[in-house]
C-alpha positions in Angstrom: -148.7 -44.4 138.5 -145.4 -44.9 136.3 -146.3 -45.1 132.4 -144.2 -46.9 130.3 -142.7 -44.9 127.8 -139.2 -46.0 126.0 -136.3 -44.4 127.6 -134.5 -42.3 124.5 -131.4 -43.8 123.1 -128.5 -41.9 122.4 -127.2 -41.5 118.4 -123.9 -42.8 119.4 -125.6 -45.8 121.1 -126.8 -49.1 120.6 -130.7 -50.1 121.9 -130.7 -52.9 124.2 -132.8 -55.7 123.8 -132.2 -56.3 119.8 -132.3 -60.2 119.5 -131.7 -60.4 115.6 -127.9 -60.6 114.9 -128.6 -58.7 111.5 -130.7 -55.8 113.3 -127.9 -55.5 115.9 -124.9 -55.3 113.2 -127.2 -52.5 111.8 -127.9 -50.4 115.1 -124.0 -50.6 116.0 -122.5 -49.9 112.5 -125.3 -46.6 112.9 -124.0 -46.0 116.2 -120.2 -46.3 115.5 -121.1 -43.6 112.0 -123.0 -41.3 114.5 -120.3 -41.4 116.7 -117.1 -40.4 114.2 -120.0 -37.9 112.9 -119.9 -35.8 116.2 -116.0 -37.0 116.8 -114.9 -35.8 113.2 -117.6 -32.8 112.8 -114.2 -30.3 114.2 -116.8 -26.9 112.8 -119.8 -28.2 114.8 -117.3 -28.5 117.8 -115.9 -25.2 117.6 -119.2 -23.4 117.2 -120.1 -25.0 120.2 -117.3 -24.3 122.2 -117.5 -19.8 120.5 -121.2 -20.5 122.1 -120.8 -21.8 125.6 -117.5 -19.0 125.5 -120.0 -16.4 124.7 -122.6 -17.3 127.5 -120.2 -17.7 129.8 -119.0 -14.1 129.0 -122.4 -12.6 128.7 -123.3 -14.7 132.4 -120.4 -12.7 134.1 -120.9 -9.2 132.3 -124.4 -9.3 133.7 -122.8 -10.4 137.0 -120.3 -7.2 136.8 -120.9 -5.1 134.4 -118.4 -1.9 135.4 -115.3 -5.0 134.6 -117.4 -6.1 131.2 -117.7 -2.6 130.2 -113.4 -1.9 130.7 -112.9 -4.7 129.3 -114.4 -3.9 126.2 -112.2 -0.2 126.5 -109.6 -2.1 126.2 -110.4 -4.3 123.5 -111.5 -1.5 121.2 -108.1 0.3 122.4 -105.8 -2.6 121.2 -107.4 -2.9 117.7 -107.4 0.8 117.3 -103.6 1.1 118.7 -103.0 -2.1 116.0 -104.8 -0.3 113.0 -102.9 2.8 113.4 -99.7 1.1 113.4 -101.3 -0.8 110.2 -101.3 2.3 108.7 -98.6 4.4 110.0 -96.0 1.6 108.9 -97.9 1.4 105.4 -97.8 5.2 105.1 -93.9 5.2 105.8 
């Protein structure tokens, strides 16, 4: 009962089984762009490196939520400590 469907191909690799020298030039010159595409693509990267951050932060306030919400405390504590000293050495 197996059905023969073509395995999917990674952008950043070449098919197998391309016989025609000229086809193959072509797959592994698309390859080789695709792959300095997600190499060079440093905004891409970085949002997905904020994103798995932030689902790994959300995963372990749900798992303990008493350290999430102190932790936040203190982040709101340390900005408004930083603001105040903003504007206290701006006043002076």
């Amino acid at each position: 009962m197996s059905i023969d469907r073509p395995v999917p191909v990674p952008r950043t690799a070449v098919p197998l089984g391309i016989t025609d020298p000229v086809k193959s030039a072509r797959a592994e010159l698309k390859a080789a762009l695709a792959a300095i595409e997600v190499k060079a693509n440093a905004p891409r990267r970085a949002s997905e490196a904020v994103d798995r951050k932030v689902r790994e932060i959300r995963e372990k306030a749900q798992q303990n939520p008493a350290v999430a919400a102190a932790a936040v405390a203190g982040v709101a504590a340390l900005v408004g400590l930083a603001v105040w000293g903003i504007v206290r050495a701006y006043t002076r």
